[in-house]
Phi, psi and omega in degrees: 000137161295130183274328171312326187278350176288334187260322180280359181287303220270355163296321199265332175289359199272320198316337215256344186257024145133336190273180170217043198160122178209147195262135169340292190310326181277334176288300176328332190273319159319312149269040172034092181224133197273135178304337168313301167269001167281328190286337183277290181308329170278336179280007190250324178295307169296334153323298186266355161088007161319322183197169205241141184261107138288123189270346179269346170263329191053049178257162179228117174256160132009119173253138186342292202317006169296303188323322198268331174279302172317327190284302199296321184310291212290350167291334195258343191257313180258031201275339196288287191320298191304302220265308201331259144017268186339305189285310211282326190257346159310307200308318208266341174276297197279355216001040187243169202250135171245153202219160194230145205207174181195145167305075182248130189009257203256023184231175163253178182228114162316128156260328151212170182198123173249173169135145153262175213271164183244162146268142194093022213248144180280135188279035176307129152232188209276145183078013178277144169274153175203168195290163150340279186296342261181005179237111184316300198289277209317307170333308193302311202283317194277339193320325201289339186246154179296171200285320160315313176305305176322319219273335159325301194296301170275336174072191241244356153093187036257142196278168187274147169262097163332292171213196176311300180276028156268109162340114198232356182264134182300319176282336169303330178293346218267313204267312176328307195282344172290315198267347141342283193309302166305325193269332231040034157208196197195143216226120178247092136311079172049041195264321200268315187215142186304169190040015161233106193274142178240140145225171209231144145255133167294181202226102181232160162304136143027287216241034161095329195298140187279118161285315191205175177217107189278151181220128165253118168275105180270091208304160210269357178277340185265328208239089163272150167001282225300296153358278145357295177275327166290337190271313178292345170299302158318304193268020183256342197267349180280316199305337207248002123344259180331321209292275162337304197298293183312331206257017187048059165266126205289126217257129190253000000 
């Protein structure tokens, strides 16, 4: 354990035991502590907007940036529930398997899937895992990050090759995840599994951020160009459904 970040967990868990507002002297007393070195740990905390200085009290609460978790949690625990209906009326307008995902380190996790299965159809189940790189919904989930972060996640690659066409150099996915980010969506050209092309849209939260990612998955003989911009034309307008729906905006 780090003690610094140990010492700043236990500041901020003091916030959860009924008060909403605290004074040096009441946090110091609490870990019987010299204010000197608790004034060093809370200005570090304000610093990062964990929590906030009333200058007139010179008290201390909680900071929005709470707001910003929140929002990404509870979006993320119910988004399944939420999303279910949306997929369920895609699968049935595409007649194609739709698949609804997140982001865990350097892969997605399947959360549902509607469709009836096809032939030439990918063998996914729900919670299942997959790499990251090699995926419209992984694209759609990494887009988001900046190229340090990326390089956290995925590390520098060269990436496992699926099939001929997976991506497998980090900077080439890095100009890819650019031109994501500009479309808003995102396309696996046969990158995961042969004959089969996906394309993905996000999913966002409130505060903009991509919570999650829909897809429809096609075998590559129904998905020509044109087929292609239509199925994604769907699933951009189903994606900002949900998108509303998590962020509880009244759905017209």
């Amino acid at each position: 354990m780090i003690t610094s970040v140990t010492k700043a967990t236990e500041i901020l868990k003091l916030f959860l035991l009924g008060k909403t507002e605290l004074s040096l002297k009441e946090i110091s007393n609490a870990f019987e502590q010299h204010k000197s070195s608790v004034y060093r740990t809370l200005s570090t905390l304000v610093e990062a907007r964990f929590l906030e200085k009333d200058e007139t009290t010179n008290k201390y609460h909680l900071g929005l940036i709470f707001l910003d978790f929140a929002s990404h949690v509870l979006g993320r625990f119910n988004i399944r529930d939420q999303a279910k209906p949306y997929l369920k009326n895609l699968a049935e307008q595409t007649q194609e398997i739709i698949h609804l995902s997140i982001l865990e380190g350097s892969e997605i996790i399947y959360l549902d899937k509607e469709g009836q299965a096809q032939p030439l159809t990918v063998a996914t189940k729900i919670w299942g895992r997959h790499p990251s790189h090699c995926s419209g919904m992984g694209k759609v989930l990494l887009s988001e990050l900046g190229r340090t972060e990326l390089l956290k996640v995925l590390g520098p690659g060269p990436y496992k090759r699926m099939t001929p066409n997976t991506i497998t150099d980090f900077d080439v996915l890095v100009k890819v995840l650019e031109c994501v980010r500009q479309d808003g969506y995102a396309i696996d050209d046969e990158e995961a599994f042969p004959g089969i092309r996906c394309v993905a849209a996000p999913i966002k939260g409130s505060n903009g951020k991509i919570l999650a990612a829909v897809s429809a998955t096609v075998p590559i003989q129904r998905m020509d160009e044109e087929r292609t911009m239509e199925v994604c034309g769907m699933l951009m307008d189903t994606a900002g459904r949900i998108s509303k729906q998590v962020a509880g905006v009244t759905i017209q």
